[in-house]
N, C-alpha and C positions, 0 to 999 in steps of 0.2 A: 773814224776808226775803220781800218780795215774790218773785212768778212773775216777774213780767217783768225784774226787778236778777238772777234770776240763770240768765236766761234772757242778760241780756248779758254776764253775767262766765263762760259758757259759751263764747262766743263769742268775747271775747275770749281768752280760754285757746287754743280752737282757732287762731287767727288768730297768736298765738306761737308755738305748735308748728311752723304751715306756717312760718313765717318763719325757725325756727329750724333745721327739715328744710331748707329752701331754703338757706339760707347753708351746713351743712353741706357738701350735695351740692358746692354752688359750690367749698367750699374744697378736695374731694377730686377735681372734675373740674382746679383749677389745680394742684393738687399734683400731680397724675394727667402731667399737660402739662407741667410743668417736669419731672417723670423721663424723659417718653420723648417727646423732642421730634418734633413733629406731621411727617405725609409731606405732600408737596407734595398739595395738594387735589383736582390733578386727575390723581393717576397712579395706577396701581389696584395693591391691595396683595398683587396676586400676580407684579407685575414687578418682578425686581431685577438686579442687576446681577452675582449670584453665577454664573449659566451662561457658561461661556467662549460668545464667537463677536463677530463685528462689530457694533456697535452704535452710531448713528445718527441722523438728526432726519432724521423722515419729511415733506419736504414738506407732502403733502396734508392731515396733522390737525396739524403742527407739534410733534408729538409723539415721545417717543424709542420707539426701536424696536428689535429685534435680530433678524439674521440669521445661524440656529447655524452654516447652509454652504452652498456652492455649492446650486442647484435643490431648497430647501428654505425653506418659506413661514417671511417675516419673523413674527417675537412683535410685538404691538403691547401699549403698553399703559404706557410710563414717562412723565415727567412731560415737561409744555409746558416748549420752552427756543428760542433762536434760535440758541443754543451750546450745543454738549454734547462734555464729555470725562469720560471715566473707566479709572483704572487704578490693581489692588490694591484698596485697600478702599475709593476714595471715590471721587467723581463731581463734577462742579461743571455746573453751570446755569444760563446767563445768562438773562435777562429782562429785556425792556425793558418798563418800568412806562408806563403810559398819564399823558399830559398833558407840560407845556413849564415848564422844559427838560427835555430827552432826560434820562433816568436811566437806570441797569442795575440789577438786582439778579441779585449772585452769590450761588445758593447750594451751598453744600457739603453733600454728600449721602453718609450710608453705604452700606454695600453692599446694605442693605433700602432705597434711596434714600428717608431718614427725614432729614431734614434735621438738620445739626448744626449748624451757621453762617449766617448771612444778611448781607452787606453789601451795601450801597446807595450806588452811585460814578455820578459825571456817565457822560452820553455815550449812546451807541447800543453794542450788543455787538460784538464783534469778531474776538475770537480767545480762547480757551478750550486749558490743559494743566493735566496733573497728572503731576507727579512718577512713576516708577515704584513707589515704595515708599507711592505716598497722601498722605505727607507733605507735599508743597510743591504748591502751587495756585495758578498766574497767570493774570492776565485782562487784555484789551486791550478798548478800547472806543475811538470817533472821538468824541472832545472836540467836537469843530466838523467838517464835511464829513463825507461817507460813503462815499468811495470814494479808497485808495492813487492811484486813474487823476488826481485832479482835484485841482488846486492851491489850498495854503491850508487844507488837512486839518490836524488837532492829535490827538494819541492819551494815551491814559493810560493806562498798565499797573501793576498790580497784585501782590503777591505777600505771598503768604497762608504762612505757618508755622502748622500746624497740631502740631509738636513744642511751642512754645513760646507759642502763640497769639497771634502777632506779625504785625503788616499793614503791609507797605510799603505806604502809600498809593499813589504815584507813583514810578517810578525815576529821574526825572528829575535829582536831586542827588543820584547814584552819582557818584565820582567816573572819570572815563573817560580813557585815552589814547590820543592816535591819532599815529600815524607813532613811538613813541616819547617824545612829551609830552604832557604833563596837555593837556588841552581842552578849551574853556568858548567857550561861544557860547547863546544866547539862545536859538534855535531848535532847540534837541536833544528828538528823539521816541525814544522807545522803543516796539515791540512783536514779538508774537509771541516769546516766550518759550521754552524748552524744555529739560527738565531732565538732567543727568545722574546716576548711580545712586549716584552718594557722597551727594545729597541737598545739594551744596553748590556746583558748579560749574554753571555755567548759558550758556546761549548763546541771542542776540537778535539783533534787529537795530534800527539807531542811522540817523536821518535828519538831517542837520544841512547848511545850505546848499547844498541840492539835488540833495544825493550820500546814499547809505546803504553800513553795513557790516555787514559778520559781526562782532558784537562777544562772548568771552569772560569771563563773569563768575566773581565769586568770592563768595556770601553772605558766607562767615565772615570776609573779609577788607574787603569791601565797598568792590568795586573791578572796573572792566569796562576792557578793550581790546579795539582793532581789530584782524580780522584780516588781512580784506581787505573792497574795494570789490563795490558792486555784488548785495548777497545779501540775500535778504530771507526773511520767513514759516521758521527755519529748525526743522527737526525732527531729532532726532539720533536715530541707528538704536539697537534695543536694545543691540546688542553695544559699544555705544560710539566707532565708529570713524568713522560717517561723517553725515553732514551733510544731508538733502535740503531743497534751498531753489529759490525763484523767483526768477529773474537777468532782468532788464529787457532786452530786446532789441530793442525797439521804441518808437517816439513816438505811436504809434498808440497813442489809450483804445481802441479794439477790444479789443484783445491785447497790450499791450506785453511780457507776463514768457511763458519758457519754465521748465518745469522741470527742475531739474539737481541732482545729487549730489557733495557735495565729499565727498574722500578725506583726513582730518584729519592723517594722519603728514605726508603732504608737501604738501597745500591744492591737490592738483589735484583739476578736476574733468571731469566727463561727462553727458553727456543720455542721461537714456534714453530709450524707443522714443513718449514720449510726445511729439507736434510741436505740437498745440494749445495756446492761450495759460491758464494755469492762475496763476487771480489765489485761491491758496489756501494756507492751511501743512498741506502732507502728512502723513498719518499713517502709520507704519511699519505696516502690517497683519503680520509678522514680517522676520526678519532679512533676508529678499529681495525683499520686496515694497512695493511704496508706493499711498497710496489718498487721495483726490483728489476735490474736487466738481466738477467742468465745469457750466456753463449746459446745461440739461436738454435732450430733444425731446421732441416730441408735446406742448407743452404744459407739461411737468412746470417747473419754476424750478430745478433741481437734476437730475444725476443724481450717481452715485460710478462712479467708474474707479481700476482697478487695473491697475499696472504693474514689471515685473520695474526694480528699481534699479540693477543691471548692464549695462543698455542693450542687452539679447538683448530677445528676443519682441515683443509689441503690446499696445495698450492693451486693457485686456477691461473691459465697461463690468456693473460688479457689483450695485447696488442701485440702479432706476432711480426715480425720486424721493428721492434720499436727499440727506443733506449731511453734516457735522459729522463723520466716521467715528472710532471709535475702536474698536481690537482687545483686549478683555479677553480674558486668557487665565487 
């Protein structure tokens, strides 16, 4: 054999190996990937969501964040979201995807906020819950318009089972009654969600010819009614019993909503100490307290305030840059 024939069947041999090293690796970096699904890219892999304390979306880097307690520097360090809740062992994380039309991408996130799910639904982000128990995941997004204030808005809300890996696209075709009868009309929205601890009852709220309500759902029966008029953004207290929501008070976009607390045995309610216009769905920070984004100062697009839900004390303004709040405990 000539030098030089096997000077190229040297070469080629070499050229198989790499090729066959390379596919290798490839096959064990996708196999590597489909066991342990990837963390969001841009959150560092020493934030999670396992230390109890108030946790956040910090204005300034639009990043999540945690605050263990009162006069103790926030953790910076979870993933980019415009939405952020978590409670128990999951998280979820909206994202609006760049380019037209408006998209969202929800992700669902472990307690190592490692992602476990991704859906990608129309719209601009909105409103973000999670079940007490991890289990159930909703999300609200503005279809068309971006503000409750301005007429002509359309929303679409979400609900994720992660028991059964089951996605309400849209709730739109629940069936619903109002005053006592089925009800059907063309123009019915749903959002802002918010779960109770059976993992099966649920409570919204419903916009239909230029009115909204508190409306009462049922998963397993797959069926909502009204409770009353007038309630919006609702969040239900740990212990079950009470309601805080945004009640329209005004025609004014400035401010139209205050916030107030329904008491669910008998559907009264009460404001507490908060009197600014609070266009948000509250988060229970524990069984007495409620937390809140208002329009920022100095600057900031956001601050969080906290306020006792029993309508004693004042507003105390808790995380200034912050938004989205949610209390893992």
């Amino acid at each position: 054999m000539k030098p030089g024939s096997r000077h190229l069947r040297l070469a080629l041999v070499v050229v198989a190996v790499l090729v066959l090293a390379g596919c290798s690796l490839g096959y064990v970096l996708h196999a590597r990937h489909r066991g342990h699904p990837p963390q969001p890219a841009d959150a560092d892999g020493s934030f999670t969501i396992t230390e109890p304390g108030l946790y956040f979306r910090d204005a300034a880097t639009g990043r999540v964040a945690r605050s263990p307690g009162p006069d103790t520097p926030a953790v910076s360090g979870g993933p980019s979201c415009e939405r952020f809740y978590a409670a128990a062992e999951r998280a979820l994380c909206l994202r609006k995807l760049p380019g037209v039309p408006a998209r969202t991408q929800a992700l669902v996130l472990d307690r190592g906020l490692r992602e476990v799910r991704r859906v990608t639904v129309p719209g601009i982000p909105n409103r973000a819950r999670v079940s007490a128990s991890g289990q159930l995941l909703s999300w609200t997004t503005f279809a068309t318009g971006d503000s409750y204030a301005t007429s002509g808005f359309s929303t679409r809300t979400s609900i994720l089972d992660l028991r059964t890996g089951y996605l309400i696209k849209s709730m739109e075709e629940i069936p619903l009654t109002v005053d006592g009868a089925r009800y059907h009309a063309p123009d019915v929205n749903y959002w802002g969600v918010t779960f109770a601890r059976d993992d099966n009852r649920f409570y919204a709220t419903v916009s239909t010819r230029g009115r909204t309500y508190l409306v009462e759902g049922n998963l397993r029966n797959w069926s909502a009614k009204a409770l009353r008029q007038n309630a919006e953004c609702p969040s239900l207290s740990p212990d079950g019993t009470r309601i805080a929501f945004k009640k329209k008070v005004s025609d004014d976009p400035r401010a139209p909503w205050r916030l107030y607390v329904l008491d669910l045995a008998d559907l009264r309610e009460h404001q507490p100490a908060e009197r600014r216009g609070v266009d948000d769905q509250a988060a229970w920070l524990d069984d007495a307290t409620l937390g809140y984004a208002l329009p920022g100062r100095d600057g900031r697009p956001s601050d969080i305030w906290s306020v006792p839900a029993d309508g004693t004390g004042e507003p105390r303004l808790t995380v200034p840059g912050g938004s989205s709040p949610a209390y893992v405990r």
